[in-house]
N, C-alpha and C positions, 0 to 999 in steps of 0.2 A: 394562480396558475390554473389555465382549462381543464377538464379534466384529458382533454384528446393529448395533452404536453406534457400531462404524469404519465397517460398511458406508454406515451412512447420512451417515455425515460425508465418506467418500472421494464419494458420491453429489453430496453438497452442494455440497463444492470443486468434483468436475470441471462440475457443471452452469455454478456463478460464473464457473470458467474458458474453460469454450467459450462463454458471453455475452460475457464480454471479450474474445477474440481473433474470433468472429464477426462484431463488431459493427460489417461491415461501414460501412453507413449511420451517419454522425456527425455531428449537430446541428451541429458546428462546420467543416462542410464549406464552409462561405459564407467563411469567413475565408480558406481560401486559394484562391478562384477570383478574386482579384483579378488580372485582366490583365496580362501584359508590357508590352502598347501601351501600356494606358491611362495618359495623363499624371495624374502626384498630385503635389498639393502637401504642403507640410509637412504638415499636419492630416492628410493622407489618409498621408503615409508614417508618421505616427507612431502613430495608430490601426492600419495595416495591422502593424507591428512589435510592437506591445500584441496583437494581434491572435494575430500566430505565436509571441509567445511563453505566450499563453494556451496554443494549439495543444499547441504542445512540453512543459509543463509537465503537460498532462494523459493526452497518449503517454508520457510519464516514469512518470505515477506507474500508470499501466495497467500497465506492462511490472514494476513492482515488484509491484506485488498478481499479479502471473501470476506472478511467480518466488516470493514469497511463499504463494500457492498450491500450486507444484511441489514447495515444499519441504515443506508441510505432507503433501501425499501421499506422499514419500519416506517420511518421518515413520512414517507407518501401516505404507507396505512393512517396513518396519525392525523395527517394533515400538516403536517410540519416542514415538509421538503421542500427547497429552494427558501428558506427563512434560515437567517443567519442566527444561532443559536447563543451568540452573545451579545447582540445589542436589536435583534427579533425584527433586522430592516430584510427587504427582499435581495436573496444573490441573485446577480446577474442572471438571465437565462445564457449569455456567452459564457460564462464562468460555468454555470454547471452544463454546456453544454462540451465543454474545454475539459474538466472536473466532475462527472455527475455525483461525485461521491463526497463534493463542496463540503463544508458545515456553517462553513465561513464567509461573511460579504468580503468582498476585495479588500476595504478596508481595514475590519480587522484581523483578516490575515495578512496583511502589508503590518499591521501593527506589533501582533503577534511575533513575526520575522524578526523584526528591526526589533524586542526585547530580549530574543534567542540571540543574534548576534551580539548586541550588546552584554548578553551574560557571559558569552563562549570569551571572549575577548575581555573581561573580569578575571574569568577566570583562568585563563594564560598569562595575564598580568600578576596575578598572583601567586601563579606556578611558577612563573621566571623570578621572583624577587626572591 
């Protein structure tokens, strides 16, 4: 890969990643100004719980697309980016242009897939018997 086609992919990531860690201001900011004082009943405790762990679930997956991120820029440092890191063929530049945060050629992430389903569906076959 040129170096002008890292440039613009290391550009890409860091722009994605300091929207994520910026962003400050959070639509789901209303979810946890819920009062100490204020008395709740079931209903309101159990929405406010549904609530945080909406919350949490989506600080979760922020902080993995930022480490996903980090590692894709390592990646470039390295010289290793756009190289599929288990069989070391080239990913697509569609694919990491779709994905920049790839690791994987098409291939073996089509491979990868097709052994995850195949476990998930083991393993409900053997949770039904």
């Amino acid at each position: 890969m040129d170096e002008h086609t890292l440039r613009d992919f290391r550009e890409l990531l860091e722009s994605h990643m300091r929207g994520l860690l910026n962003s400050g201001y959070t639509p789901y900011s209303r979810f946890c100004d819920h009062g100490a004082n204020d008395p709740m009943d079931e209903a309101d405790m159990a929405s406010h719980h549904c609530d945080q762990s909406l919350v949490n679930a989506i600080q979760h997956r922020t902080q993995q697309l930022v480490q996903e991120i980090r590692s894709a820029i390592q990646r470039i440092d390295d010289g290793e980016f756009g190289v599929c890191c288990l069989c070391s063929t080239s990913i697509g530049i569609g694919r990491l242009k779709a994905r920049p945060t790839a690791m994987l050629c098409i291939h073996c992430q089509e491979t990868l897939e097709s052994v995850k389903r195949r476990f998930v569906g083991a393993k409900r076959r053997v949770a039904m018997a």
